[in-house]
MARKELUM-79162 format. One record per atom (N, C-alpha, C, CB): x, y, z; residue in one letter. Coordinates in steps of 0.2 Angstrom, whole numbers, plus 5000, padded with zeros to 4 digits. Glycine has a CB too. Layout:
# MARKELUM-79162
XYZA...
END
This chain:
# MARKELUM-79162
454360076044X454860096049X455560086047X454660066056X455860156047X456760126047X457060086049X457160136047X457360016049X457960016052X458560016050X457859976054X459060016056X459760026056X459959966059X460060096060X460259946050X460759866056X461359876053X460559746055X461759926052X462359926049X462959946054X462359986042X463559886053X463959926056X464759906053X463959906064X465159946055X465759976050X466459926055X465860096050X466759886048X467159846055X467659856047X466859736061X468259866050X468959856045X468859886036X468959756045X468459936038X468159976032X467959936027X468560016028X467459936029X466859906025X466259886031X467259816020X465459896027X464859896029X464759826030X464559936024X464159806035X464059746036X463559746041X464759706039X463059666041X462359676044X462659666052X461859606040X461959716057X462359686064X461959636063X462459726071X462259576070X461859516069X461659536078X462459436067X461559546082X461259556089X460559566089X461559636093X460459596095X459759616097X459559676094X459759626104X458959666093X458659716090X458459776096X458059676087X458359836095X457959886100X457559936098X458459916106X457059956101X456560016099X456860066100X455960026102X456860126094X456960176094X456360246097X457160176088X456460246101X455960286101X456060366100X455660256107X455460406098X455660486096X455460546103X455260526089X455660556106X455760616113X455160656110X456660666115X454960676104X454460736106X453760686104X454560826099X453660646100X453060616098X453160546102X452960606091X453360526107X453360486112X453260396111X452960506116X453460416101X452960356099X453760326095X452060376092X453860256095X454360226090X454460236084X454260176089X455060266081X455060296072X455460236070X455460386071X455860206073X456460166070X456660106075X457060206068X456960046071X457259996076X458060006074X457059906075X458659996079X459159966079X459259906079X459559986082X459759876075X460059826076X460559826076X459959796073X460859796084X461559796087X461859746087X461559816094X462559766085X463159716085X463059666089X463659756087X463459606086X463559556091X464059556098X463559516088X464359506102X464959506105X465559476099X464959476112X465359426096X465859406090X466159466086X465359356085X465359506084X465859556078X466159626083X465159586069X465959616091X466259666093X467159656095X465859686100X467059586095X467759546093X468259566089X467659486090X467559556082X468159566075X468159636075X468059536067X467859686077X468059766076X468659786079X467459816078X468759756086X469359756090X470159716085X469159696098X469959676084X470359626082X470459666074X469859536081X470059706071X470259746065X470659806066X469659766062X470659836073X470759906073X471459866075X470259956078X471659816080X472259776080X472859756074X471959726082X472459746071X472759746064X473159796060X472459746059X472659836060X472859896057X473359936061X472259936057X473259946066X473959986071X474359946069X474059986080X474459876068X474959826067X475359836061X474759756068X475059846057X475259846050X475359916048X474759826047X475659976054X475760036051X475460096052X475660026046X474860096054X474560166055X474960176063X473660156055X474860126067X475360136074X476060196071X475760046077X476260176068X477060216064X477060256060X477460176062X476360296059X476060336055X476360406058X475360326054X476660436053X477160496055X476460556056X477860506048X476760606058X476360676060X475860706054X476960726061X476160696046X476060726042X475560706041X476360726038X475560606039X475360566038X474460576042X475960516041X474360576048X474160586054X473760656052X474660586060X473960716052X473660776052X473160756044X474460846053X473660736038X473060736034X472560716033X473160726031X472660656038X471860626038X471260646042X471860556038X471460696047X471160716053X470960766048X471560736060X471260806042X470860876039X470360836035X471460936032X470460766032X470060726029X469260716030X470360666029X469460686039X468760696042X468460746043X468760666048X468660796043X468260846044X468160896039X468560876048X468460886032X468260906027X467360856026X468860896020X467360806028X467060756026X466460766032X467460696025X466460776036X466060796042X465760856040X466360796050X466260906039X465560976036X465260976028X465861056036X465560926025X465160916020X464260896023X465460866016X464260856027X463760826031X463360866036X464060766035X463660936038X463560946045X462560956043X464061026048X462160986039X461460996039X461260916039X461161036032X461760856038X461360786038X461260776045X461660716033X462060786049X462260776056X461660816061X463060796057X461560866058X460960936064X460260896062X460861046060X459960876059X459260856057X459560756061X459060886045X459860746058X459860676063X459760696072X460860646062X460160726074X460460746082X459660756083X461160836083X459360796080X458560856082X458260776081X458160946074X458360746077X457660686077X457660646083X457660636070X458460616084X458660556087X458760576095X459360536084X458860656098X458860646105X458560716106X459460636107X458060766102X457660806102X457760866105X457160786106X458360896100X458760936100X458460996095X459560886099X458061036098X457961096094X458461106087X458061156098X458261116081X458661106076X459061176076X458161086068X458961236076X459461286077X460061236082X459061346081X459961246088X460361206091X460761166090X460061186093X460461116086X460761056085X461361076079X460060986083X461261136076X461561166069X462161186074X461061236065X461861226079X462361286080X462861276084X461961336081X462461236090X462861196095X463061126095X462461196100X462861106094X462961026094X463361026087X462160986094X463261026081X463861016077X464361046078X463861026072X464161116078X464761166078X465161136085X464461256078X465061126089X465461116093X465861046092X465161116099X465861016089X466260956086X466660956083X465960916084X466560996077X467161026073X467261056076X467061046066X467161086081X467561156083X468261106088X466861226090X468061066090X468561026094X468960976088X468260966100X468760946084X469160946078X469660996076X468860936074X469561036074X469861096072X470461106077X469261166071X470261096084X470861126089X471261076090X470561146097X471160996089X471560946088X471860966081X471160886090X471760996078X472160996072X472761046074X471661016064X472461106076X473161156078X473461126084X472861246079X473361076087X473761056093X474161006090X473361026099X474060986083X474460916079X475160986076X473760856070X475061046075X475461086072X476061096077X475061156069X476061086083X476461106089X476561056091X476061156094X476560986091X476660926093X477360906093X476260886090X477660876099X478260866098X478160786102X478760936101X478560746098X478560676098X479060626102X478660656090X479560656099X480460636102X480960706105X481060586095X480860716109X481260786113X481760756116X480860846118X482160786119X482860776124X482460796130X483660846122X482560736136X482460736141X482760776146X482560686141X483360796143X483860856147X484160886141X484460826152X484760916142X485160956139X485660896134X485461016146X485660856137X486160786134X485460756127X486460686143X485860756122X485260716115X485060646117X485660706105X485660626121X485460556120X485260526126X486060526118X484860596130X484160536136X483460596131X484360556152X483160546129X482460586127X481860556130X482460586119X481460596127X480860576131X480260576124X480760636138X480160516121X479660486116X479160466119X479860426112X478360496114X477660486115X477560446110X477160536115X477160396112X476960326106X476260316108X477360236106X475960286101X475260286101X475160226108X474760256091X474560216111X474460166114X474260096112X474060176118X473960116105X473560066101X472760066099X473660016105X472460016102X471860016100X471360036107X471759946098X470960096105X470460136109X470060116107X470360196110X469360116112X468960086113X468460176116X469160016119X468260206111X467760246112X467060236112X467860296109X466760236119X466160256123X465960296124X465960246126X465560336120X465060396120X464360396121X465060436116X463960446124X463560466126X463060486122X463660496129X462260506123X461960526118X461860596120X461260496116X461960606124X461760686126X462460746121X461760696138X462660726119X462960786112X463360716110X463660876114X462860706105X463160636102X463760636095X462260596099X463760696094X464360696090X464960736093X464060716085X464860806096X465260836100X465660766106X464760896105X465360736110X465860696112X466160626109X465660686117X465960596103X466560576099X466960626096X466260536093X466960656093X467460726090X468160736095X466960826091X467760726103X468260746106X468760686108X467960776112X468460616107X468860546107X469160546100X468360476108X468760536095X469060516088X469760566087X468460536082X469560626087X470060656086X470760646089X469760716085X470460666097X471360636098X471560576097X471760646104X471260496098X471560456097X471760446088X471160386101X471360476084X471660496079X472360526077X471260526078X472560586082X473060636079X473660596085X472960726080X473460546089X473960516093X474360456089X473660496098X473960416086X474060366083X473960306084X474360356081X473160296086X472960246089X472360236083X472660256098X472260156083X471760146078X471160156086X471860066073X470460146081X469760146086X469160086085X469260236084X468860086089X468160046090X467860116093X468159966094X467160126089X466860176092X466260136096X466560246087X465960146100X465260106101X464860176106X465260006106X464660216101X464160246102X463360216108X463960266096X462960296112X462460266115X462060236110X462160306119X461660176112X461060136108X460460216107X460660056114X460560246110X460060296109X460260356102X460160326117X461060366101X461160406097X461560386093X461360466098X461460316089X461660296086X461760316078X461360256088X461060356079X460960346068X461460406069X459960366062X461660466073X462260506071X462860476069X462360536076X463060426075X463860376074X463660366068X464060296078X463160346062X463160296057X463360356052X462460246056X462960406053X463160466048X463960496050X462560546048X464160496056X464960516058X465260436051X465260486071X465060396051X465660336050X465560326044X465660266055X465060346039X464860386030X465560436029X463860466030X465660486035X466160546034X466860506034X466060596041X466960446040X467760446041X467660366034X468060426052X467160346032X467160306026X467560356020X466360296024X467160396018X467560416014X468260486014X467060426011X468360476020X469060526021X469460466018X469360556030X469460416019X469960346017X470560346021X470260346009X470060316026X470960296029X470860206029X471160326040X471460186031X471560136030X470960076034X472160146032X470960026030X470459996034X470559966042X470159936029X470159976047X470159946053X470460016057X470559876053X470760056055X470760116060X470260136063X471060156058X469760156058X469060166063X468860116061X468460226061X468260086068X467860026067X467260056072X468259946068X466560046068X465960066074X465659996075X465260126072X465559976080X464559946081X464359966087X464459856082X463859956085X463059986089X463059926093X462159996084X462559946100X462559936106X462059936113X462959956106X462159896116X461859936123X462559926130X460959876126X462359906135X462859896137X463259826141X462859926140X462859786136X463259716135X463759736128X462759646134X463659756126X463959766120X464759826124X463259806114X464559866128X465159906128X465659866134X464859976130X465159806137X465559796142X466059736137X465159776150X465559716135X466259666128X466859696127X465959656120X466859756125X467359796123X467759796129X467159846121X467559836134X467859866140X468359786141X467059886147X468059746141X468559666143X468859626140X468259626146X468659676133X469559636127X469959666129X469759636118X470559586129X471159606130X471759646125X471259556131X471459636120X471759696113X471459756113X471559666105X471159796118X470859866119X471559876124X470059886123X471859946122X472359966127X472360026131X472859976124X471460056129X471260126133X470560126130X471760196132X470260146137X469660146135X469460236137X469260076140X469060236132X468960326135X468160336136X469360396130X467760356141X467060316142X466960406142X466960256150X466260426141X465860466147X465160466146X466160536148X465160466152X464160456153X464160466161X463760346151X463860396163X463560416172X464160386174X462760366176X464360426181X464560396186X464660316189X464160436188X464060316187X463960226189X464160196184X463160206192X463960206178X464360166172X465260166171X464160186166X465360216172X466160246174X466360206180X466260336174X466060196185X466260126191X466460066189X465660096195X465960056184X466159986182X466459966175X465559946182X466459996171X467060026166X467660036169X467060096162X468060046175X468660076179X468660006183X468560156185X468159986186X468259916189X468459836181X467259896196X468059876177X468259796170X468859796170X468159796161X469259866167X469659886164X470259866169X469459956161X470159876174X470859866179X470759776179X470659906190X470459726178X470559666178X471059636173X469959646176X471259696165X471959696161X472359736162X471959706156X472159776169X472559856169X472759886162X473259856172X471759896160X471759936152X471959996155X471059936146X472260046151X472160136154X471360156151X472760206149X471160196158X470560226156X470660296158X469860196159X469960336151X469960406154X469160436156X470260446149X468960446161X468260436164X467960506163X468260416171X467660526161X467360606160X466560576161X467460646151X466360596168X465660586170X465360626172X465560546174X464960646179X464460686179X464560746184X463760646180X464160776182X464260846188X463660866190X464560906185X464060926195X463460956197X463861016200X462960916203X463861066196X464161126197X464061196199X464361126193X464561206203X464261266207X464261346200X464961276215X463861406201X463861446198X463861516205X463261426194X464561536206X464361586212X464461656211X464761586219X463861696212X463661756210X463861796216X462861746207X464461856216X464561886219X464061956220X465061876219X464161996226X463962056226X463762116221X464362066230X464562096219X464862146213X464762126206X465562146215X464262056205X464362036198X463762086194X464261956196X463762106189X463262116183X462562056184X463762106173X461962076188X461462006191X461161986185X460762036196X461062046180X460462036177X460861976171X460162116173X461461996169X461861966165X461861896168X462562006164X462161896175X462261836177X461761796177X462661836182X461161816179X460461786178X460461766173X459961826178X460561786167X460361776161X460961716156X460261856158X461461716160X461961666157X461961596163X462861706157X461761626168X461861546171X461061496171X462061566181X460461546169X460061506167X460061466160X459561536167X460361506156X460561466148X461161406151X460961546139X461661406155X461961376155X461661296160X462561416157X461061326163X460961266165X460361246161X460761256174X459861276159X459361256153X459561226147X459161316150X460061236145X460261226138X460261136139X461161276136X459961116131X459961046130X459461036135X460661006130X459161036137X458661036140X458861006149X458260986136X459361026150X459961036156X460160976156X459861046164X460160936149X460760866150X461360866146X460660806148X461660916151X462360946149X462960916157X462361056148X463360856155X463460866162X463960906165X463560796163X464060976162X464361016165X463861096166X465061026161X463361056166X462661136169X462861156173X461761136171X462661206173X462861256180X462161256186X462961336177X461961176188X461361186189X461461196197X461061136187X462061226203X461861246209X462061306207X462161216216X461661376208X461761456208X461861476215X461161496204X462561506219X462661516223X462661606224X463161476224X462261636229X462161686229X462361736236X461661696228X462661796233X462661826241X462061856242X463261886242X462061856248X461461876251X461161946251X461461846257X461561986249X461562056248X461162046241X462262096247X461162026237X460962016230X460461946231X461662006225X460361926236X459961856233X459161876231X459961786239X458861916236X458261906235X458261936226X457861946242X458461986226X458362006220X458461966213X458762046220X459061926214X459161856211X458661816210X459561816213X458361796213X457861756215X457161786209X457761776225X457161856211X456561876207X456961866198X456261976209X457261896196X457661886191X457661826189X458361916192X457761776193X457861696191X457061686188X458061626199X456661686194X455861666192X455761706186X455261686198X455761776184X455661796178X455961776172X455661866179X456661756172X456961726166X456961646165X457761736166X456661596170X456561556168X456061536165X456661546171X455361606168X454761596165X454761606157X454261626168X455161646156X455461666147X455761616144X456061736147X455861566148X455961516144X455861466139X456061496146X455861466133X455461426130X455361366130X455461436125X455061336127X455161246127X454761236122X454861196134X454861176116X454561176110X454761136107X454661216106X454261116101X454461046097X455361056093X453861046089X455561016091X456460986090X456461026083X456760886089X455961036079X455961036071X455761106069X455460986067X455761146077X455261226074X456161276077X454061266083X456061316072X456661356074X456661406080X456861396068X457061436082X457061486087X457561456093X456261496089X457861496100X458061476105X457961436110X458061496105X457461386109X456861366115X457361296115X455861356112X457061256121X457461186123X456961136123X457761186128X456961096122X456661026118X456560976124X457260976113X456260926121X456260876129X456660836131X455760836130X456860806137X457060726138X457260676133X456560696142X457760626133X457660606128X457360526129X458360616125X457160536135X456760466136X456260466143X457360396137X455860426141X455360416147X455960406153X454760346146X456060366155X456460366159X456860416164X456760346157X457060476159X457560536161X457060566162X457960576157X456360576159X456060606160X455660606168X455760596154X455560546171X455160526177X455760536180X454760456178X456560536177X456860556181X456960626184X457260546179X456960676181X456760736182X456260776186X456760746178X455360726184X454960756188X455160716196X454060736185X455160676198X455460626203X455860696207X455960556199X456460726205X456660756208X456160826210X457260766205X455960846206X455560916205X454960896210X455260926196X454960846212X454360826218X454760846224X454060716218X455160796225X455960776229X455860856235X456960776222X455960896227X456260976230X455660996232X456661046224X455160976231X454361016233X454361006241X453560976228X454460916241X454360876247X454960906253X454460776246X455460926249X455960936254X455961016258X456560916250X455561026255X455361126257X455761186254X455561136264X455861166247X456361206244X455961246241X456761166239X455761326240X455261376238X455461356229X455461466243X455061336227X454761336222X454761416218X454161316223X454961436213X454861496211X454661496202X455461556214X454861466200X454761446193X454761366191X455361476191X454161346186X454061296183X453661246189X454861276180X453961166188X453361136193X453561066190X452561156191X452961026191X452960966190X452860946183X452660946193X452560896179X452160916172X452560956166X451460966175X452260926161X452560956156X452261036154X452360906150X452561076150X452361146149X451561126147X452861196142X451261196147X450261186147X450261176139X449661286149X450661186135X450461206128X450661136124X450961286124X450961106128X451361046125X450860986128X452361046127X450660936124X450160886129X450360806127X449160906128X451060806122X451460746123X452260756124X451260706116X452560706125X453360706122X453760726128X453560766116X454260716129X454460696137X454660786137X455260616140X454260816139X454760886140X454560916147X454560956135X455060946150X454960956157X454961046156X455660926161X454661056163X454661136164X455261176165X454261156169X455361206165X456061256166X456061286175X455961346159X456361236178X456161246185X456761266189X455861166187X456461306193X456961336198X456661346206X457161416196X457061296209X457161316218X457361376220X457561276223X457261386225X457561456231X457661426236X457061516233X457961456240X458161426248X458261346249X457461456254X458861326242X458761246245X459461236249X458761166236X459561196253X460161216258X460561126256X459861236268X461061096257X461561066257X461160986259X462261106261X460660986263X460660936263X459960896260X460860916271X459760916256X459160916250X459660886246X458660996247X459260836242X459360786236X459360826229X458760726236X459160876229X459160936223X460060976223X458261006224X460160956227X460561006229X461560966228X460361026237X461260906231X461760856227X461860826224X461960836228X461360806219X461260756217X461260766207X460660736221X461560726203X461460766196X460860746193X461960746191X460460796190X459660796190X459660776181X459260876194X460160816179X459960806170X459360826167X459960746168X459360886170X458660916169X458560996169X458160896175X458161016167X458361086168X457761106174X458261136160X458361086179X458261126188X458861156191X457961076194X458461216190X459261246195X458961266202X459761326192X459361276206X459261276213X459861346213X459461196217X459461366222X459861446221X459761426230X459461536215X460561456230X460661456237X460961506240X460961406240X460961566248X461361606249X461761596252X461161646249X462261646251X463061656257X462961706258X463861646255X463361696264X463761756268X464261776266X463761756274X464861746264X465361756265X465761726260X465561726271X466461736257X466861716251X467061646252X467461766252X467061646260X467461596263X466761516262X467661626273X466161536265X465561526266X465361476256X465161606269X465461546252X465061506245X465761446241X464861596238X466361476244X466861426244X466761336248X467361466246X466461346252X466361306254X465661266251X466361326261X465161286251X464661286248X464661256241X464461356248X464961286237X465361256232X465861206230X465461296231X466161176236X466661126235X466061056239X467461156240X465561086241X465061036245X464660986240X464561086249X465160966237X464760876232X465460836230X464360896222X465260776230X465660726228X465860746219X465160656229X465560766216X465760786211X466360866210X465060796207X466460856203X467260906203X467360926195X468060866206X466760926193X466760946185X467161036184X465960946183X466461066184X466661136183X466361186189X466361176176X466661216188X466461286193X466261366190X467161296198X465961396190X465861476187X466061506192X465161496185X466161586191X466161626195X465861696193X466761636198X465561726195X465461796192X465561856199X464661806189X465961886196X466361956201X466462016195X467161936206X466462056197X466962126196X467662136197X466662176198X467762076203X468262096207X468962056205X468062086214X469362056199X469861996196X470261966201X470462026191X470361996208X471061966211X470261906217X471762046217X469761926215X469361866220X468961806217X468761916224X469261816209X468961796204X469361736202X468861836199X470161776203X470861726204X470761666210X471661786207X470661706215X470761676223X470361616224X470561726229X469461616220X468961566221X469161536217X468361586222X469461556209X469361476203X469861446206X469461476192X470561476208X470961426215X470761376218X470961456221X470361406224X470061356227X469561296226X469761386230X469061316219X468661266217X469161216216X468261286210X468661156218X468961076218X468561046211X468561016225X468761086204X468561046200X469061066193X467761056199X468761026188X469361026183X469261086178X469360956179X468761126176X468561196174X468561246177X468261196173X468561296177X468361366179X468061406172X469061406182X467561446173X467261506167X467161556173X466461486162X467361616170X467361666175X466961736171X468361686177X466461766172X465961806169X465661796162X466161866169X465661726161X465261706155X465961676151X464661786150X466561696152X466961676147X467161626146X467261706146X466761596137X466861536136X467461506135X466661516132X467761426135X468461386137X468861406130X468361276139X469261386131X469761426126X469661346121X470761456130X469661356114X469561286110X470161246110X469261296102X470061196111X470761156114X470861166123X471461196110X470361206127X470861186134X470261116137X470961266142X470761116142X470461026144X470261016148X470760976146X469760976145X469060956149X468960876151X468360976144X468760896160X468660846164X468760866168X468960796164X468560816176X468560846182X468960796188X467760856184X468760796193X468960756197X468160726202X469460796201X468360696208X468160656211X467560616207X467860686217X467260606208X466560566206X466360616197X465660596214X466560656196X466560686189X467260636184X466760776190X467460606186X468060556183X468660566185X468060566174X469160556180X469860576178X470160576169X470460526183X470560606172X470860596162X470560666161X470360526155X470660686155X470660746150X470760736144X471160776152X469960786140X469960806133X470160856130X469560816131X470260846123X470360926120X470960956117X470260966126X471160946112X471860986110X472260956112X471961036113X473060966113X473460936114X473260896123X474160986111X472960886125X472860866130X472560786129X472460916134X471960806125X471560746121X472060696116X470960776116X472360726113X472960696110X473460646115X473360766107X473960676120X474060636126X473860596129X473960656129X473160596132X472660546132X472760486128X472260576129X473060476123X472960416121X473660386119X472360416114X474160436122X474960406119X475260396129X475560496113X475660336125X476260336130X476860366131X476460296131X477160386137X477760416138X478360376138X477760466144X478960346133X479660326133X480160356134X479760306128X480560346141X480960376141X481560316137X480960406148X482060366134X482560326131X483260376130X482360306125X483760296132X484460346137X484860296131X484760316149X485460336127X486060296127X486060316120X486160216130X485560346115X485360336108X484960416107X484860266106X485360436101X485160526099X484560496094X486060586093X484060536094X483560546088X483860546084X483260596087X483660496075X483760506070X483360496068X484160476067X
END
């Protein structure tokens, strides 16, 4: 059995000394590997290294300086990318097409957009029309990046890179769950050669992150996962008034007007909640319908969900993979009961794993009809692939409908109609809009509001993110 006790502090490799934990594999349900996680001592010294290192220069590392080593990592991340896809597919059961096409590619792809946002960066500008009141961005220091397993490299990409192109040295501590990726990410930023203690990883659970969260030498913490972990990361971190940036969960509305293309929108807002096996936390898992069109929707939903594949992580093709743990997994049927008990019409999928499959946590591709606002399927983030479909009457009605959760991630719309397409992403209370399938522009910023976090990734926004604003009066740039 493999294990992993390696962790990366002030560049250079080293044994972790912690707790040990079972790896276990999502499609064969059985243990393939142990981690071995960092201690709180060496989560110390990874802090205490990355401290150094800003201190000694990389903090005052100029643009050039900065941009070259960001082309470094990512020359060095796609050298890797087939090692990173076949990791991703083992470690959280990520169909390997997928894991190839989606899941990496979308990591470099946010690399790549932080690199053209470093080409347009401006550092020390004139505050006004006078040279001498300006307005200077400085690194914050040392970040503290906490990521998730559910796109286990896509959301480091989106932390590393801007506290990277900002000028903050890092401590990464990846989920204990997608760990052996971090280890192959920190092979890549090993050999870009940056200085030692700029990057620093160890492994973890969440004593280990909450160690972090509560050094005093972290100056921003940038988290996303649940909700409830993002509570108490926001409640540590105010004990030093560290800055934090919270990107947590959702539950997002998808509203299908009269006038949209059904069959199309059928067919994108099921991939958009299906996809990853709907632990994405910006699925599109409430599909809002007008009622002119719903029953029809409804049939269209049940027939495309039933086309849905589901399948082992290592067989190619479009299909989605399972859960990545028992846990999520009972999480998921738990709700899928929930919506049965609660009288929600059932039209696709169920309880239970697919007939063909008879281990490995995989859920059915499940869809409600008629679930109405006060059902737990309907508010609640399921991380699963269940979408619920509800109708309107009115513009006024699915707007409302849609603003009806504590969460404020993203929102969709589908219309024909541009000035109603303008008027509703308006109105949505969340930090996205996609409007007839079209994907976010690489680089624009992601995050939400209420119970979905605060802060912002991505491009020169993610960059930001990790710098402070100086205003200064009485002295011209030299």
């Amino acid at each position: 059995m493999a294990v992993f006790d390696q962790i990366f502090i002030a560049g250079a490799w080293q044994p972790a000394s912690g707790q040990s934990l079972a790896l276990i594999n999502p499609d064969t349900e059985a243990q393939e590997a142990q981690l071995v996680c960092a201690s709180p001592d060496q989560c110390a010294e990874a802090v205490a290294a990355a401290r150094r290192a800003f201190d000694a220069g990389w903090g005052q590392a100029d643009l050039a300086t900065r941009r070259a080593a960001l082309e470094r990592v990512i020359t060095q991340i796609e050298a890797r990318a087939e090692e990173l896809a076949q990791t991703i597919s083992t470690e959280i059961g990520a169909p390997i097409d997928f894991a190839r096409k989606g899941q990496v590619a979308a990591g470099l792809a946010h690399l790549r957009a932080t690199l053209v946002a470093l080409d347009g960066l401006v550092e020390d500008c004139p505050l006004t029309n006078h040279p001498e009141h300006r307005l200077r961005y400085e690194p914050l220091g040392v970040a503290a990046l906490i990521t998730p397993w559910n796109w286990p490299l896509n959301q480091v990409a989106l932390k590393l890179g801007g506290a990277l192109a900002a000028g903050c040295c890092m401590v990464l501590k990846p989920s204990e769950l997608s760990s052996r990726t971090a280890l192959v990410l920190a092979e890549a930023m090993e050999a870009a050669d940056l200085p030692p203690g700029v990057f620093n990883l160890i492994t973890g659970a969440g004593d280990i992150g909450a160690a972090l969260v509560q050094n005093r030498d972290v100056d921003i913490v940038s988290f996303t996962g649940s909700t409830r972990t993002g509570r108490f990361i926001a409640a540590e971190a105010a004990q030093n008034m560290t800055r934090t940036v919270l990107e947590l969960g959702g539950k997002s509305p998808n509203i299908l007007f009269e006038d949209c293309d059904l069959p199309l929108a059928i067919t994108q807002g099921l991939a958009h909640c299906f996809r990853n096996a709907g632990q994405s936390c910006n699925a599109a898992s409430r599909m809002l319908v007008a009622r002119d069109i719903y029953e029809r929707a409804v049939a269209l939903a049940a027939e495309g969900a039933a086309q849905t594949r589901v399948d082992r992580p290592a067989l190619p093709g479009a299909h989605i993979g399972p859960q990545i743990t028992a846990l999520q997994y009972a999480r998921v049927q738990d709700y899928v009961s929930q919506g049965l008990a609660e009288g929600a019409r059932l039209i696709a999928g169920g309880p239970g794993r697919p007939d063909h499959l008879d281990h490995g946590f995989y859920s059915r591709p499940t869809v409600f009809a008629d679930v109405t606002p006060d059902m737990a399927i309907f508010t609640d983030e399921i991380f699963g692939p269940v979408l619920t479909m509800t109708p309107f009457d009115s513009e006024e009605e699915a707007i409302a409908l849609a603003n009806q959760t504590e969460y404020g991630l993203a929102g969709y719309i589908q219309t024909a109609d541009p000035a109603r397409a303008d008027r509703v992403a308006r109105a949505l209370r969340v930090g996205m809009v996609q409007i007839n399938g079209q994907s976010r522009e690489n680089g624009a910023p992601f995050g939400g509001r209420g119970l979905s976090g605060y802060g912002r990734e991505a491009g020169l926004f993610g960059i930001r993110a990790f710098q402070d604003a100086k205003s200064i009066s009485g002295a011209v740039a030299v």
